[in-house]
Structure formats: C-alpha cells, structure tokens
C-alpha positions in Angstrom: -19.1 -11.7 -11.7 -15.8 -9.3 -13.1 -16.7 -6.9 -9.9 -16.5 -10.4 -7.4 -13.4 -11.5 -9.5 -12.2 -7.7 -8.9 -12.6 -7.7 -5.5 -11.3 -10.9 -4.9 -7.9 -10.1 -6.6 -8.2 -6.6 -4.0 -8.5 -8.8 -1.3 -5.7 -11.6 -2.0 -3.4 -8.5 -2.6 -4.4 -6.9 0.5 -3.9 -9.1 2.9 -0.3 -9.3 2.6 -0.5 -5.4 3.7 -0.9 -5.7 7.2 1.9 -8.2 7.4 4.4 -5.8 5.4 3.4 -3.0 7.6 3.6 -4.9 11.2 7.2 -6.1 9.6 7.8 -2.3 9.0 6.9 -1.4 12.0 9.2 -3.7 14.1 12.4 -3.5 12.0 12.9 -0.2 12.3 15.2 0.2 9.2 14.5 1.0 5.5 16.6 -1.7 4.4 15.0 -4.5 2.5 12.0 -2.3 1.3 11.8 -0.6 -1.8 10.0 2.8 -1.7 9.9 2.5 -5.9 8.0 0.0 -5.3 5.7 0.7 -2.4 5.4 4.5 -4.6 4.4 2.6 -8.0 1.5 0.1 -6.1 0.0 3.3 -4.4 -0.2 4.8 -7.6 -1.7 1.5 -9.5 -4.8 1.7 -6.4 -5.0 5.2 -7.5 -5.2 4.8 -10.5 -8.0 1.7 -10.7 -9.9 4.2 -7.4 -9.8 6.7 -10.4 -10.8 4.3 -13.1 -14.0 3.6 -10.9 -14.9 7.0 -10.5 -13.9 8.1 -14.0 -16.8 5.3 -15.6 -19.0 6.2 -12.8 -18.7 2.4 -11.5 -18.8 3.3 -8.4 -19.5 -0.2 -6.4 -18.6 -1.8 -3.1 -15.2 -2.8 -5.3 -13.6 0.7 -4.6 -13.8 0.2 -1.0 -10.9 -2.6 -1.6 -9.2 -0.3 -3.5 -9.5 2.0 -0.8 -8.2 -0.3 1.9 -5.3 -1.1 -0.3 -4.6 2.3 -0.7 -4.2 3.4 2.5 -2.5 0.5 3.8 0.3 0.6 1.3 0.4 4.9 2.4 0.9 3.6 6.0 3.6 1.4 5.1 4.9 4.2 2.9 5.5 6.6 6.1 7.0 3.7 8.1 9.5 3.8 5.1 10.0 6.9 5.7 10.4 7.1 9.2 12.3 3.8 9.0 14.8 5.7 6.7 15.4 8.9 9.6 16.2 6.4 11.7 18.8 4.4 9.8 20.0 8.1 9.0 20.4 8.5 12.8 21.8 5.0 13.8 24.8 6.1 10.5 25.4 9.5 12.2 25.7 8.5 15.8 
C-alpha cells in the first residue's frame, strides 16, 4: 500500500508537468518561471530516484520518479532557452 500511496502522489504531481512545459513552450519568455524552483524539484526526484536505489527498493514506483524527472529537465531547458530569447528580444 505506501509504494501505491507513493506512486499516486508521483502521479498527481506529474501531471501538472506537461501543462507547465506546453505553457513553456508557447510563451517564449522566462518571465513568470522560477528556475530555483524548477532546479530544487529536479533535485527532490533525484534525490527519492536515489533513495530507491540506495535501499535497493527498486519497484515500478521509480519509473514515476523517472517521468517526473525528465519532464521537469525538459521544462528546465525551455527555461533556458526561454531566457536567450528574452536576452535577444532586450538587445534588439
């Protein structure tokens, strides 16, 4: 039951990725988004991807964590690019 409660939590979180990202993607600007932010929940999926592997727990739960991971990395370089842009729009 914790590793269905776990998972669950995973998957409440993660589906408000794909939204953040597809608003990322269409904005086109940095402002708004905090890369603190997006930097400290990569790190958290790291760190409970590490947990898992650390206690050799290694269950269908770390494929959430996974998922999370990389979609908050995605939105992570669309902050990125978002911010050479706004860089561009200042300059020109």
């Amino acid at each position: 039951m914790p590793q269905l409660l776990e998972a669950l939590m995973l998957i409440a979180f993660g589906l408000s990725w794909p939204a953040s990202i597809i608003k990322s993607a269409r904005a086109k600007t940095a402002k708004g988004k905090s890369i603190a932010f997006l930097l400290l929940i990569f790190a958290g999926y790291l760190c409970g991807i590490a947990s898992k592997i650390w206690a050799d727990r290694m269950t269908y739960v770390i494929v959430f964590y996974c998922l999370n991971c990389a979609m908050v990395f995605i939105d992570i370089c669309l902050w990125l690019r978002n911010r050479r842009l706004d860089a561009a729009r200042a300059e020109g």
